[in-house]
VMD Tcl script that builds the backbone (N, CA, C; Angstrom):
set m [mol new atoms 252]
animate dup $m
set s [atomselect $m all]
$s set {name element resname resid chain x y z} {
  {N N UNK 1 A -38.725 2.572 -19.413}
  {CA C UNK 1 A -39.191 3.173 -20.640}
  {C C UNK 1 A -39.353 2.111 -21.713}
  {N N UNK 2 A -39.709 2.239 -22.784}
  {CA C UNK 2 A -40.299 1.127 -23.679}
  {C C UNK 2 A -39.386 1.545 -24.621}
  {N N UNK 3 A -38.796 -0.202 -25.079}
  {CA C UNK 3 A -37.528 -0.143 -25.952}
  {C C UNK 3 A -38.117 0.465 -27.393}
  {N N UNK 4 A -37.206 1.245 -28.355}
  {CA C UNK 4 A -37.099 1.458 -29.200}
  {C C UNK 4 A -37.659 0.803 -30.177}
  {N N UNK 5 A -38.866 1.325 -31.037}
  {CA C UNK 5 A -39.910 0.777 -31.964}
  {C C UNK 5 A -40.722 -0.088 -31.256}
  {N N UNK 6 A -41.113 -0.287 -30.477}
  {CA C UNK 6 A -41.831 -0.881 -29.401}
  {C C UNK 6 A -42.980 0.100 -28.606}
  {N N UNK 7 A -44.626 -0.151 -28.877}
  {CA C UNK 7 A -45.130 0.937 -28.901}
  {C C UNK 7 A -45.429 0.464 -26.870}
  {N N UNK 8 A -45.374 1.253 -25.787}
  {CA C UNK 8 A -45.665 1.302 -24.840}
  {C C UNK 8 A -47.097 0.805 -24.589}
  {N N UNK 9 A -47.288 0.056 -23.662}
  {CA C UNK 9 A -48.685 -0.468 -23.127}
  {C C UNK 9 A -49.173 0.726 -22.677}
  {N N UNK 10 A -50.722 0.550 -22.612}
  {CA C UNK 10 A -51.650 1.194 -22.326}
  {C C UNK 10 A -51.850 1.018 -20.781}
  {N N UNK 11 A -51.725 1.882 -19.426}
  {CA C UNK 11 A -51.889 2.272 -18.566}
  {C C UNK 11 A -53.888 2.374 -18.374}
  {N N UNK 12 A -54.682 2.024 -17.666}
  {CA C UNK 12 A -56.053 3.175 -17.510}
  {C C UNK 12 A -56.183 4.180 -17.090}
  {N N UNK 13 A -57.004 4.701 -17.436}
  {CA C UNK 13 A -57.012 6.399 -17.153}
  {C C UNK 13 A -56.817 6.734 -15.688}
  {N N UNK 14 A -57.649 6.140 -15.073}
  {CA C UNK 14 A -57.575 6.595 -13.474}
  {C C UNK 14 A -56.544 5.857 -12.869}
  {N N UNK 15 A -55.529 5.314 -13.324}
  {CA C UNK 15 A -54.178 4.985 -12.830}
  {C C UNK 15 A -53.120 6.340 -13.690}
  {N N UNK 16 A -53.404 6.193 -14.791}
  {CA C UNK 16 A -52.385 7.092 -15.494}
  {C C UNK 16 A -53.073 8.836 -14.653}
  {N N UNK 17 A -53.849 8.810 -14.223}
  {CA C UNK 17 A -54.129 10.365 -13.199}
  {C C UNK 17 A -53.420 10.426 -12.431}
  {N N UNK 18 A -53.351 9.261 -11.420}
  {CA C UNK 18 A -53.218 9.094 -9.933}
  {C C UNK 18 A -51.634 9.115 -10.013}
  {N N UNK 19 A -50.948 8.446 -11.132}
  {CA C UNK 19 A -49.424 8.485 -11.160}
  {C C UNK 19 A -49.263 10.225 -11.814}
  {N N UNK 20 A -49.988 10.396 -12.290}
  {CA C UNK 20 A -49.691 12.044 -12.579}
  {C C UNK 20 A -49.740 13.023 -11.301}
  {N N UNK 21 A -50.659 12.934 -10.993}
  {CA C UNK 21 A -50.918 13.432 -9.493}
  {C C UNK 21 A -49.856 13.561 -8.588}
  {N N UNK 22 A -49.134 11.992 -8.246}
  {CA C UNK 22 A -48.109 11.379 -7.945}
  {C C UNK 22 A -46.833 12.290 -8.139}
  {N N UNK 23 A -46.762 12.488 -9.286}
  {CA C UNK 23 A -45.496 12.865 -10.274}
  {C C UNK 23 A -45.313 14.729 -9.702}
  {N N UNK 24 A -46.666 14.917 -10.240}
  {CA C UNK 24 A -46.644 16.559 -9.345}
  {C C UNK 24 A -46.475 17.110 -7.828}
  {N N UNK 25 A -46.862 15.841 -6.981}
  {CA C UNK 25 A -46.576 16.091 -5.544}
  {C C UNK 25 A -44.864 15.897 -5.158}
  {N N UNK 26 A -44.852 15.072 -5.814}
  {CA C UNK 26 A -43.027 14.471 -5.630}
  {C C UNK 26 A -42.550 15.628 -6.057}
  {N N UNK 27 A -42.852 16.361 -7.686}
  {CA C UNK 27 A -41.631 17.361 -7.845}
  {C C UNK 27 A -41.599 18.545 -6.614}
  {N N UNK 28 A -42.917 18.523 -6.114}
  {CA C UNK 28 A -42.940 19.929 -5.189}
  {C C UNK 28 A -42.559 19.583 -3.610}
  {N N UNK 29 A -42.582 18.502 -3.500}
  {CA C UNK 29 A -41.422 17.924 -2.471}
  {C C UNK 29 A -39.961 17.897 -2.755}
  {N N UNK 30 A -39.737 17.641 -3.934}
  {CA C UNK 30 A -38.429 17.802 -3.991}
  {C C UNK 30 A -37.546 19.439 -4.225}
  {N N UNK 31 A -38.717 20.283 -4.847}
  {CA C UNK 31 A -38.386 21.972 -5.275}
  {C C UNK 31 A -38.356 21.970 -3.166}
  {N N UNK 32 A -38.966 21.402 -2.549}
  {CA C UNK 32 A -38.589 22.417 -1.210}
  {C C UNK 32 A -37.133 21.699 -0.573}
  {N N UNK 33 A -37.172 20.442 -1.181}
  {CA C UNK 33 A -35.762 19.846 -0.812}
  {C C UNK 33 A -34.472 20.494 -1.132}
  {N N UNK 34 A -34.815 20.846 -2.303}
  {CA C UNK 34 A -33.750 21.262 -3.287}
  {C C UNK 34 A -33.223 22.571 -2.428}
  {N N UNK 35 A -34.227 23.725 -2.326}
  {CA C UNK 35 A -33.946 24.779 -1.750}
  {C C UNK 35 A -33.733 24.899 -0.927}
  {N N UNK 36 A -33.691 24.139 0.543}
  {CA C UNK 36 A -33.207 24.074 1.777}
  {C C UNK 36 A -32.046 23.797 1.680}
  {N N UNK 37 A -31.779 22.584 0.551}
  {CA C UNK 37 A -29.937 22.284 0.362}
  {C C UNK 37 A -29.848 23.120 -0.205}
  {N N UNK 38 A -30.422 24.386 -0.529}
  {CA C UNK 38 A -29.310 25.379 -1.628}
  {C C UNK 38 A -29.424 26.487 -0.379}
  {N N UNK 39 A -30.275 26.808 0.619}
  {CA C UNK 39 A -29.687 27.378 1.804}
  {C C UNK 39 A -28.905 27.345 2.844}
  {N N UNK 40 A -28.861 25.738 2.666}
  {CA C UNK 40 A -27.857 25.090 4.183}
  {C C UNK 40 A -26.401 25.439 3.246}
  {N N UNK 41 A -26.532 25.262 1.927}
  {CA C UNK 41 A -24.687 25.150 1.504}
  {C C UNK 41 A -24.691 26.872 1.455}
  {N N UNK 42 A -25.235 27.408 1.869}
  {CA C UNK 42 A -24.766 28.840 1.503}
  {C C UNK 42 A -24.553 29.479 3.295}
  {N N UNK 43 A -24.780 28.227 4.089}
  {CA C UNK 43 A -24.431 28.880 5.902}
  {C C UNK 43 A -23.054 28.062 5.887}
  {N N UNK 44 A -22.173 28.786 6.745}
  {CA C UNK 44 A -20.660 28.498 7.380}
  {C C UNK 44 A -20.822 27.103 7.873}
  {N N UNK 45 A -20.731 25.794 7.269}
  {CA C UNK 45 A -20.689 24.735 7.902}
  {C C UNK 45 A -19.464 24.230 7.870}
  {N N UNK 46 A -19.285 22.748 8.229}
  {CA C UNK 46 A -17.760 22.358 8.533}
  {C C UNK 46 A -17.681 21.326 7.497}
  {N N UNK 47 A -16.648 20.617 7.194}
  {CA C UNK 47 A -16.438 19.803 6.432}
  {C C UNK 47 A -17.360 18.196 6.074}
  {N N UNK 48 A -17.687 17.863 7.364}
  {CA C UNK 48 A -18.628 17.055 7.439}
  {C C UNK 48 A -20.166 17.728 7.156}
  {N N UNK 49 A -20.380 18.588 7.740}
  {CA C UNK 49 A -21.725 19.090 7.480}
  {C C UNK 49 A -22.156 19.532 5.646}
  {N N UNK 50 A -21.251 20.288 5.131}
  {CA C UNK 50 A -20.847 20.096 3.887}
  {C C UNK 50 A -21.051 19.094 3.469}
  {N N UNK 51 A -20.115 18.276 3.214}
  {CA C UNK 51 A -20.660 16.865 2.325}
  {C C UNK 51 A -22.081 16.112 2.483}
  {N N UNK 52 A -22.663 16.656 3.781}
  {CA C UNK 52 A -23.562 15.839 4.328}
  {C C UNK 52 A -24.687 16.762 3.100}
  {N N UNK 53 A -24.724 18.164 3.368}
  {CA C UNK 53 A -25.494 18.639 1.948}
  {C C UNK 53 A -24.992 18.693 0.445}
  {N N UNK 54 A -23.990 17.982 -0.026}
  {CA C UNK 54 A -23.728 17.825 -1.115}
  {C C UNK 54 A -24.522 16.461 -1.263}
  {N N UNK 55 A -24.685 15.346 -0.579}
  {CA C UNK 55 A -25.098 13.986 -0.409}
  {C C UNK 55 A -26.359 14.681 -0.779}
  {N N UNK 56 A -26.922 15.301 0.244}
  {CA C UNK 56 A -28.835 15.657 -0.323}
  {C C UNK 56 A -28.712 16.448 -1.354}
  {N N UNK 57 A -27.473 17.521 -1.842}
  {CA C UNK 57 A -28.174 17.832 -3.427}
  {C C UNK 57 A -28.146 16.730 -4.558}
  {N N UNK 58 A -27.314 15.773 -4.174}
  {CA C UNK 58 A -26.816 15.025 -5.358}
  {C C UNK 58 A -28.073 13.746 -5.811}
  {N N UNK 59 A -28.603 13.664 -4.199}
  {CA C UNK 59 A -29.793 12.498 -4.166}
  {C C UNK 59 A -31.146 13.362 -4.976}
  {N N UNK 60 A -31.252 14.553 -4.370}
  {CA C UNK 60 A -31.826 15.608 -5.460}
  {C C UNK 60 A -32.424 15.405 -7.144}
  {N N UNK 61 A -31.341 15.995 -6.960}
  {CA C UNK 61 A -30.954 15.684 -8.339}
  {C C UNK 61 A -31.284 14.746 -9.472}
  {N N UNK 62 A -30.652 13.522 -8.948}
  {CA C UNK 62 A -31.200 12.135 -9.592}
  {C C UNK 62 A -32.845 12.001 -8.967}
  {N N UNK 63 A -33.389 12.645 -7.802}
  {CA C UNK 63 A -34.577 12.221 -7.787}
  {C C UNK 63 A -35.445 12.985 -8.848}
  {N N UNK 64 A -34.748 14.373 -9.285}
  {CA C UNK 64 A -35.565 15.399 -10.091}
  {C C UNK 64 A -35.286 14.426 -11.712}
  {N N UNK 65 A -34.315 13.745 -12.046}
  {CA C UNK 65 A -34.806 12.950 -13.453}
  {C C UNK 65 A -35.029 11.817 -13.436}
  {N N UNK 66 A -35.182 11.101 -11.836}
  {CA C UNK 66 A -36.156 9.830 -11.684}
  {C C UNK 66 A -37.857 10.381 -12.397}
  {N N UNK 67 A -38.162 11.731 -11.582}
  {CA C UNK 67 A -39.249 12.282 -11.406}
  {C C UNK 67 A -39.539 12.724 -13.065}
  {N N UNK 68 A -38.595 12.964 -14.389}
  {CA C UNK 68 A -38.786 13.430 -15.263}
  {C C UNK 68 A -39.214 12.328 -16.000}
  {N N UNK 69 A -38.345 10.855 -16.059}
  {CA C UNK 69 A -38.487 9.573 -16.622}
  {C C UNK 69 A -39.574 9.205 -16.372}
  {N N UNK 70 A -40.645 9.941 -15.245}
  {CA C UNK 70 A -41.759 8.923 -15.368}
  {C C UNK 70 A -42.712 9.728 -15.735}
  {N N UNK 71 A -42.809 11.363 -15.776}
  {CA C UNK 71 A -43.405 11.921 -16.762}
  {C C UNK 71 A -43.265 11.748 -17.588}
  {N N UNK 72 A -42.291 11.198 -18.446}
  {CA C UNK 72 A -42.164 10.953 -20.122}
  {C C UNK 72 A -43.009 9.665 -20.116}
  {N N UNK 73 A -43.011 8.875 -19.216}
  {CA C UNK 73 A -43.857 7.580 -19.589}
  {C C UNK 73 A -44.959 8.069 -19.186}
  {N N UNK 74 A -45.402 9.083 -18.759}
  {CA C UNK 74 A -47.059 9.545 -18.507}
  {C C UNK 74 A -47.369 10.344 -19.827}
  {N N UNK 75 A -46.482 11.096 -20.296}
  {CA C UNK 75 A -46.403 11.803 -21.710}
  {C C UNK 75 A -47.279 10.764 -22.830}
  {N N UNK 76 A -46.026 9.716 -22.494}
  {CA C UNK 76 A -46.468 8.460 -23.912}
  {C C UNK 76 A -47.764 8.088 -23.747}
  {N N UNK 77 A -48.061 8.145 -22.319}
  {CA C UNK 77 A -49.795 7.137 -22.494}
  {C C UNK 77 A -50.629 7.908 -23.151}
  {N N UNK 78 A -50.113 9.576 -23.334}
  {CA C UNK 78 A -51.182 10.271 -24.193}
  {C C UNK 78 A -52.086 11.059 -23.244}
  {N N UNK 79 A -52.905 11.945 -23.731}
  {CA C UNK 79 A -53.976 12.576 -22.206}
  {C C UNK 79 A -52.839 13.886 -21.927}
  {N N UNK 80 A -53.485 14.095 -20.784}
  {CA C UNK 80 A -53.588 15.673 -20.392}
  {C C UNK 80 A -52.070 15.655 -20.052}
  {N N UNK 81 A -51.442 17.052 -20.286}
  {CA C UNK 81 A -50.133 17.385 -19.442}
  {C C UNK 81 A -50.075 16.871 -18.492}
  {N N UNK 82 A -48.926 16.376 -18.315}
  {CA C UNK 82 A -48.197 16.279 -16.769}
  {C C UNK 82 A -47.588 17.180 -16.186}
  {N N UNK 83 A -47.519 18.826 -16.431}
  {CA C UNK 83 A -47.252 19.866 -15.600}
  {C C UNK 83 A -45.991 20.155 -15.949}
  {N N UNK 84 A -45.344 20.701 -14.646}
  {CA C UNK 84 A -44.191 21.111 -14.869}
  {C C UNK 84 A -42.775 19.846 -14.629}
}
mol reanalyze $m
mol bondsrecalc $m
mol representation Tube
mol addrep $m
């Protein structure tokens, strides 16, 4: 992200799309990630199997505000929504 009072470089348009584009396929890879780990922790597993889906919600997770940090830098370049 671009330090504080420091105005962000200019991206070109058909890069700043293609990372938008980007940005929207990843979150909807990760919404089906997310929900498979929120079905596997809700079946009778064992202690290992457990942690093994706490590991994928947690990677989740941080991937869903990797995925937010770079909409905010698609935000700044200005131009069309970046979605949801």
């Amino acid at each position: 992200m671009a330090q504080a009072g420091m105005e962000p470089s200019k991206l070109p348009a058909d890069v700043t799309k293609q990372l938008r584009t980007l940005a929207h396929d990843l979150s909807n890879a990760i919404e089906t990630i997310m929900q498979a780990s929120y079905l596997l922790s809700q079946a009778k597993l064992d202690d290992t199997n457990k942690r093994w889906v706490e590991m994928i919600e947690a990677a989740s997770r941080q991937a869903v505000k990797v995925n937010r940090e770079i909409r905010e830098v698609l935000r700044a370049q200005g131009g069309q929504n970046t979605g949801s």
